[in-house]
N, C-alpha and C positions, 0 to 999 in steps of 0.2 A: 456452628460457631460463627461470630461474626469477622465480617472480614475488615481487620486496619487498615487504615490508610496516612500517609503521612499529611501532616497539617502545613495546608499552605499559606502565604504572607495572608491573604485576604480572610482564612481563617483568623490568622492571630489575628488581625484590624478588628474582628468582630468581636473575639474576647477581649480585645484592652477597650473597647466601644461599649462594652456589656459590664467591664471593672469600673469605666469612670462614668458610666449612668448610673449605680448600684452607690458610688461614692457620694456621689451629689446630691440623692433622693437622702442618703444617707444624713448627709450632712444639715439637710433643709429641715428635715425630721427631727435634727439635734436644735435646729435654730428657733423652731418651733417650742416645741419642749423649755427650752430655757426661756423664751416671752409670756406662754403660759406659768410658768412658774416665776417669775416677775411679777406678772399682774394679779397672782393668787395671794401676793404677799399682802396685797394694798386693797383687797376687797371688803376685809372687818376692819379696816381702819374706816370705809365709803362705809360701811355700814351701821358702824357706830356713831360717826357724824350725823346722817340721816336722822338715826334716834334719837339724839341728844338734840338734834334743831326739831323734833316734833316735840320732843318733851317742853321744849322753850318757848314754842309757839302757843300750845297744850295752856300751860303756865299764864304765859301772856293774858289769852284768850278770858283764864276765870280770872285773873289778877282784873283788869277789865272790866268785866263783867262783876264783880263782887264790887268795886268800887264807885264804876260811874252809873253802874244800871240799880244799885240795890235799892232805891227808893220806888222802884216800877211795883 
């Protein structure tokens, strides 16, 4: 069996050292999390712009082309 020992102050400094690393990483992990989920909101919003300025470009392009080239 093993043998106890009581816990000394330098013990404790290393568990309340070991509770507020575990807090922090903790909290960095929650701070993260909530940015990616921020920035997830506004990606189909980038991505339907995208589409809609190639559609308009797209458009342009035969608008263009049907009118000032079609005598070629």
């Amino acid at each position: 069996m093993e043998e106890t020992r009581a816990m000394n102050a330098d013990d404790i400094d290393e568990i309340h050292a070991n509770i507020s690393k575990t807090m922090a990483e903790t909290m960095k992990i929650g701070a993260e999390t909530a940015k990616i989920q921020a920035e997830s909101r506004y990606y189909p919003v980038v991505a339907f712009g995208a589409i809609i300025v190639s559609a308009v470009g797209a458009a342009t392009a035969i608008i263009v082309k049907l009118f000032f080239y079609a005598d070629s």
